[in-house]
C-alpha positions as CSV (number, residue, x, y, z in Angstrom):
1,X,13.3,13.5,-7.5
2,X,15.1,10.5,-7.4
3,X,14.0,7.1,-8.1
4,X,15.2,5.1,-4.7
5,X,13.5,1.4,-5.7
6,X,15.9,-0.9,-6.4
7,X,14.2,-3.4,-9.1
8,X,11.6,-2.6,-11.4
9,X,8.2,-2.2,-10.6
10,X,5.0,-3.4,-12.8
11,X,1.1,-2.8,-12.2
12,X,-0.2,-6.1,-12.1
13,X,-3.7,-6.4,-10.0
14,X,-4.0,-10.0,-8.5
15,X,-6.0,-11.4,-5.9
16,X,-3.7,-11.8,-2.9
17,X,-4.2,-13.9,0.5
18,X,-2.2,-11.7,2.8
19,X,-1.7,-14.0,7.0
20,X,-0.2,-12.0,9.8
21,X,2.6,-14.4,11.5
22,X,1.9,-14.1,15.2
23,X,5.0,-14.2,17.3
24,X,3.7,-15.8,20.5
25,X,2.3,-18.9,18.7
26,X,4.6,-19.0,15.9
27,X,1.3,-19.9,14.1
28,X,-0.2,-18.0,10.9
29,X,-3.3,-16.1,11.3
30,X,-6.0,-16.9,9.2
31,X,-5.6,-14.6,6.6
32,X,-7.4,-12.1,4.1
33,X,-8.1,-11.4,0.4
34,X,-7.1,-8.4,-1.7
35,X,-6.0,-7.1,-4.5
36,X,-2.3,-5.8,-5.2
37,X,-1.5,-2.4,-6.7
38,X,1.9,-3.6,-8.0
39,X,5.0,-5.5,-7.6
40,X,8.8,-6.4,-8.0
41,X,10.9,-9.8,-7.7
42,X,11.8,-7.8,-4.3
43,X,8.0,-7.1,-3.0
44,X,4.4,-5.9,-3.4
45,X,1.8,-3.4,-2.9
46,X,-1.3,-4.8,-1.2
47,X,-4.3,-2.6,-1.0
48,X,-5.5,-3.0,2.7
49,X,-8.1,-1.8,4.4
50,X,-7.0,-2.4,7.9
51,X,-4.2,-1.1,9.0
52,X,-1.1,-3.8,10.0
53,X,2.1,-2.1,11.6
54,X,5.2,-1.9,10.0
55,X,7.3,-4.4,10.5
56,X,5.1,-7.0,10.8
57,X,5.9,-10.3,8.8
58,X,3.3,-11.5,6.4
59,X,3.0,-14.4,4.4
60,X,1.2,-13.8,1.0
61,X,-0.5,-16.1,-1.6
62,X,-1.1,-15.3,-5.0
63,X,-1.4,-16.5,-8.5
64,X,0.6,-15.0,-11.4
65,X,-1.1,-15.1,-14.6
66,X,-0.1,-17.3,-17.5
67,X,3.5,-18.0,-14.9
68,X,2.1,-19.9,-11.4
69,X,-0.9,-20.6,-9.4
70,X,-0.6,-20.3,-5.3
71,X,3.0,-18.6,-5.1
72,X,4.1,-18.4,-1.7
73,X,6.2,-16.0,0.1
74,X,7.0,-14.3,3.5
75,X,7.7,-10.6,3.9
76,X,7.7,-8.1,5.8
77,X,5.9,-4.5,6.0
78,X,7.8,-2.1,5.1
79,X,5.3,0.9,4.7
80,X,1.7,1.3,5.7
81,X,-0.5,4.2,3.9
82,X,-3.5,5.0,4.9
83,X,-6.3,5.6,2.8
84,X,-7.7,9.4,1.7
85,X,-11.5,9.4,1.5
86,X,-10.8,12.0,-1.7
87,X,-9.2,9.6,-3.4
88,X,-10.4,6.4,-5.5
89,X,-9.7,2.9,-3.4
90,X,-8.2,2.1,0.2
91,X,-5.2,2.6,1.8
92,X,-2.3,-0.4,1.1
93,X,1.1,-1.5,2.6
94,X,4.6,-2.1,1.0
95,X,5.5,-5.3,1.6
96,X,9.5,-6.8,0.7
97,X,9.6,-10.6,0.3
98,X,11.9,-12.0,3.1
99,X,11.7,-15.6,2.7
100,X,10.4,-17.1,-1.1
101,X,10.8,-20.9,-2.2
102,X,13.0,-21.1,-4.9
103,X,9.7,-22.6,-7.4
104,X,8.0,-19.0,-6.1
105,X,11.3,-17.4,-6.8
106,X,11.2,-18.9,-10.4
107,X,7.5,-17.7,-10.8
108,X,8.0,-14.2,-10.2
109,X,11.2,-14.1,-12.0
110,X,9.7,-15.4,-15.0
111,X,6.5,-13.4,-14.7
112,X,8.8,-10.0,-14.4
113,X,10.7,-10.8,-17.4
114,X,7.4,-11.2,-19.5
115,X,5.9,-8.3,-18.0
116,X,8.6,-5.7,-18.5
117,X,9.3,-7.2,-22.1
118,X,5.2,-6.6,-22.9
């Protein structure tokens, strides 16, 4: 099978603040905490519970360890699993970064190159 991602991938599990953007206020929803699965200078894998449609924009928080504290970026899901009760840990969503400040661009930039170089 081929491999369709177009950047490299690396596991990295990080506590993430994942906010729904609602369209009729233009306002931020609250927000929630998880974990990711894994993730790219182009996007990330949330684990999530609750299911949020594709094609919804997101705005995430996250630190990057030994790189950044409270990165910031927008996306956008992409693709929503659901989760198998036979298998270990909850369903997730693939999210691609649509809008990230260049200082949140540098963080996860620099936290790529250390990662794939480990």
């Amino acid at each position: 099978m081929k491999e369709r991602r177009r950047a490299k991938r690396v596991e990295v599990g990080v506590p993430v603040k994942t906010a729904v953007l609602v369209h009729r206020t233009g306002r931020i929803s609250e927000g929630r905490w998880t974990l990711s699965r894994d993730m790219s200078e182009l996007g990330m894998y949330i684990l999530y519970d609750t299911s949020i449609p594709v094609g919804t924009e997101v705005e995430l928080t996250f630190d990057l360890p030994g790189v950044a504290r409270n990165v910031l970026t927008k996306g956008v899901v992409k693709r929503v699993e659901h989760a198998v009760e036979e298998e270990w840990g909850s369903g997730g969503m693939a999210v691609e970064f649509t809008d990230v400040p260049l200082s949140s661009k540098k963080a996860i930039n620099e936290f790529m190159e250390k990662a794939i170089s480990a």
